[in-house]
N, C-alpha and C positions, 0 to 999 in steps of 0.2 A: 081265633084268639090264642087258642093255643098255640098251637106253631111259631105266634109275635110273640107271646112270653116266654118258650124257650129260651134259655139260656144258652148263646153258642160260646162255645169252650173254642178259647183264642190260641189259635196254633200257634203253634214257638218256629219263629225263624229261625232257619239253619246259619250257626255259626260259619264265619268263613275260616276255611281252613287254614292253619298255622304252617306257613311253609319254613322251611328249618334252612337255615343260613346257611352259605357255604363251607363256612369254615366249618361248622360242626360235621359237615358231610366231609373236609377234610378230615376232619379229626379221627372219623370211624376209621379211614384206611390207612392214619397213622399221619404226619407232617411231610407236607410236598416239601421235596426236594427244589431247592433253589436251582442248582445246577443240572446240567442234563449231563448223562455218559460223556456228549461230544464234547460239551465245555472241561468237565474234567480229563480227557484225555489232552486237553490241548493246553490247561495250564499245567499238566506233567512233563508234556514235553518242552515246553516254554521254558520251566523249573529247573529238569532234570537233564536238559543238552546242555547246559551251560553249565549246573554244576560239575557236572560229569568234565567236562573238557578241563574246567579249573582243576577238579582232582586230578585227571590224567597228568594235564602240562604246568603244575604249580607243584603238587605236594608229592604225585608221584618221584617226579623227575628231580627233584629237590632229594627225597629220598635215597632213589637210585645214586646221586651224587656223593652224596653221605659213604653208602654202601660200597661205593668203586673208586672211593680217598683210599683204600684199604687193599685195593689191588692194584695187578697190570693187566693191564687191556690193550688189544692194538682195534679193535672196535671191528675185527671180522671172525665170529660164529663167536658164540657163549660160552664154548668148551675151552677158549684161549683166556679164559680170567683164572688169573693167580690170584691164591690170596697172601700179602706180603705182612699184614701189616699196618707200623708204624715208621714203613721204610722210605714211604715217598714224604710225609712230613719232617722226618731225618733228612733227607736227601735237599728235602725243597729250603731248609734254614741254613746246614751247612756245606751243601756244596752247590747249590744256582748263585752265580753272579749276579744275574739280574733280581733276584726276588727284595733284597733289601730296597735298591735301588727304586724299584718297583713302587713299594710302602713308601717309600718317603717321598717319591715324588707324586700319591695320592693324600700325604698327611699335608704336600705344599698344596696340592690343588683346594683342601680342606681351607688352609690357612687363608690362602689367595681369595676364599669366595665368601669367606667370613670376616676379613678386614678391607674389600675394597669395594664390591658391587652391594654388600650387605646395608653399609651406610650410606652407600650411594642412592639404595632402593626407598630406604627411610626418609631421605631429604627428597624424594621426590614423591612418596605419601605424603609427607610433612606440608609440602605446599601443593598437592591438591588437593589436602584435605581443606582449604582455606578457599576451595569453588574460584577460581579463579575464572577467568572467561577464557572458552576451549578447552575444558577440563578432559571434554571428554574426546576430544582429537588428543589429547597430549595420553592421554592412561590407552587407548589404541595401539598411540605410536610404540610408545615406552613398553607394553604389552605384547606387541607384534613377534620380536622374535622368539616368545615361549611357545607360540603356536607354529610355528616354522621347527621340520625336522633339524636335528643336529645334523645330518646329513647333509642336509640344507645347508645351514650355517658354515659347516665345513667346508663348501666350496664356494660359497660367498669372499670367505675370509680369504681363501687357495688365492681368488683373485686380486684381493688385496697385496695379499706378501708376494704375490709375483716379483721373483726377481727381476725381470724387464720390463710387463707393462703395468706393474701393481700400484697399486694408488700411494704407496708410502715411499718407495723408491722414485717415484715419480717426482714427489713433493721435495722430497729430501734431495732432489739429483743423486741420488744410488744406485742410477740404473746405466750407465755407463761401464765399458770396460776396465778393471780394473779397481772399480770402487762399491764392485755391488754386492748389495745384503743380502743374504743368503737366509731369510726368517724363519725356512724349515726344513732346512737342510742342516744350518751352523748346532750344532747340539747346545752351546751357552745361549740360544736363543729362543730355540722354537719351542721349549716348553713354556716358557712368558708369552711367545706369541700365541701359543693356543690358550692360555689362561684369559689373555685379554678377549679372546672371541669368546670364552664361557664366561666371561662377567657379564660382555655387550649381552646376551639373555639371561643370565642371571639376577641383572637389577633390575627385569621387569617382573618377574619372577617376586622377588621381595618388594617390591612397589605395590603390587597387589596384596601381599598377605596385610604389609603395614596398614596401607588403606582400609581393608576391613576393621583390623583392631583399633586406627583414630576412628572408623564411625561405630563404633561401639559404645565410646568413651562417654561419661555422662556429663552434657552441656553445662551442668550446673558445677562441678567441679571448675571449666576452665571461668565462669564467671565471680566462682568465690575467688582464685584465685588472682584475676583482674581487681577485684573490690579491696583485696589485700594490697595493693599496690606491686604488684609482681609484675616484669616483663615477661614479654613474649619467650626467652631462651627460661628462665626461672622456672616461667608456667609449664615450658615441657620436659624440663629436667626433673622439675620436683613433683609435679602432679603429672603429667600425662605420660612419662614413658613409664615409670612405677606401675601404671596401671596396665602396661602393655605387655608385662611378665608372661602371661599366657600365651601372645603371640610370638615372643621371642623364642621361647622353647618351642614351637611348632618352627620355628626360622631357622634353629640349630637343629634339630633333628632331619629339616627338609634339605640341610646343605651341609650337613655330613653324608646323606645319603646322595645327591649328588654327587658328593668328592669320591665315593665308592664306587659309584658304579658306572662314572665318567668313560665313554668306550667310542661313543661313534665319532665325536669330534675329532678325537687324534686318529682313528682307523682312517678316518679320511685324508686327514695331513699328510700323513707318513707313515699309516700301520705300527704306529707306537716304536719304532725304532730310532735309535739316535741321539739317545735323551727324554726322550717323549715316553718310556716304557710307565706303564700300570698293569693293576695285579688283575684288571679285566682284560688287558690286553697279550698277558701271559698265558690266563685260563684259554682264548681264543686261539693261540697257536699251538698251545700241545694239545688242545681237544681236537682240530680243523687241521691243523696245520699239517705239513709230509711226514714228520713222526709221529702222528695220531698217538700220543702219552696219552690213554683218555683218562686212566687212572691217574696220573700223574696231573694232571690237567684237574681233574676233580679235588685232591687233595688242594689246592690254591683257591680253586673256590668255595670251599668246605671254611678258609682263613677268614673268604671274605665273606663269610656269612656270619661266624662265629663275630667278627667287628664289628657288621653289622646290627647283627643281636646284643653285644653290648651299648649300643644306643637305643634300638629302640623298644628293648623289652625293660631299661627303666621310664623311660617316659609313658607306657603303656601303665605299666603299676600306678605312678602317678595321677593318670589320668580319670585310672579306674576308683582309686579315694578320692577323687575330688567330685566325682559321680554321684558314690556311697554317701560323702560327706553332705552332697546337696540334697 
């Protein structure tokens, strides 16, 4: 009996052990790295070849440019740089022949791409933006030669103006002795003829900007303006190009810079001689050319940089308050 009335004292099960999360066993040795050495070595070099090249052949050599407007160089050993000055900018306003020439026949290439392929570009957004059927065979076609080297284009065109088998003398009968057009040889001509082969890709060029800026545009504008009883010319004069203010200035800005730095189209025609002369195609023969001027060469591209930067370091400013302002 006694033994049954014993009282047996109830053993305590053994808790099960707490095992401690991973993370807190990260925690002791501090926050795992995401990345491993290899991945960080690989987006360094990823990162750091490509900027490296941009500084080398962008801002160095920009640079360098700057710095050898100021001398004479004939561009063999280091020890042949004079430093002159402000004698090759002297030099390059009054006494080159070709340098005004040069300006003005990029302020025409400016004029020509701003009053003829510009509006051209726009009436051809204008009505694809209205989804016509083949919109998108027509924005390819019209598209097409932006994607095609100037290079390209350049001798597209060569076959065109062919004085004997070219498609325009063909057309015209001009390709007979005696009565033939000569479109890049004649100096009163072959600047217009190569303006027209930088429109033919230049209004695709502006067909697309436009097209982006009508579908931006808010629907609900052009249907207040239907409800008001406005036409279709009304509706885009007075509401929808207003609105297109932002892309216009991207339009002017992208075809001034065009008209500047227009080079391979004529290099191909005729190496810019004969009428066809610009102030890229000047910088190219005293840099390259048999008198290696490189300094002299530099000081003209130094002109077209400083133009340059007067357009697009106000449009940059702008851009930058309308950023801030948003």
């Amino acid at each position: 009996m006694t033994t049954d009335m014993t009282t047996k004292t109830p053993t305590t099960t053994a808790e099960p052990a707490t095992v401690a999360p991973a993370d807190s066993k990260r925690n002791t040795h501090g926050h795992r790295r995401l990345l491993t050495r290899r991945d960080r070595i690989t987006l360094a070099v990823m990162a750091g070849v490509p900027t490296l090249l941009h500084v080398l052949l962008v801002w160095v050599t920009a640079l360098a440019s700057i710095l050898l407007a100021f001398t004479t160089w004939d561009g063999i050993g280091f020890d042949s740089i004079t430093w002159v000055g402000l004698d090759n900018f002297r030099q390059l306003f009054t006494d080159n022949p070709q340098f005004w020439p040069a300006l003005q026949h990029n302020v025409i290439w400016f004029a020509a791409l701003i009053l003829i392929p510009t509006p051209f570009g726009l009436l051809l957004a204008v009505q694809l933006d209205k989804k016509i059927r083949f919109s998108r065979i027509y924005q390819t076609a019209f598209f097409l030669p932006v994607v095609i080297s100037m290079a390209c284009i350049g001798f597209v065109w060569q076959l065109v103006y062919n004085p004997d088998t070219g498609l325009i003398n063909s057309i015209i009968h001009a390709n007979t002795p005696g009565h033939y057009i000569d479109w890049i040889g004649d100096p009163d001509l072959n600047l217009w003829a190569v303006l027209i082969a930088a429109s033919w890709r230049h209004a695709g060029y502006m067909m697309i900007l436009y097209l982006a800026g009508l579908k931006s545009v808010d629907p609900s504008l052009r249907e207040a303006s239907a409800l008001d009883g406005a036409s279709e010319w009304q509706t885009f004069k007075n509401v929808i190009f207003p609105t297109l203010r932002p892309t216009n200035t991207v339009v002017l800005v992208v075809t001034i810079i065009e008209a500047l730095r227009a080079f391979d189209l004529v290099f191909v025609f005729n190496k810019g001689a004969q009428g066809t002369e610009l102030l890229s195609i000047l910088v190219t023969n005293n840099i390259i050319g048999e008198s290696s001027r490189i300094g002299y060469g530099s000081a003209i591209a130094v002109v077209l940089l400083v133009i340059s930067l007067t357009v697009i370091i106000p449009y940059l400013i702008a851009t930058f308050r309308k950023e801030r302002r948003a």
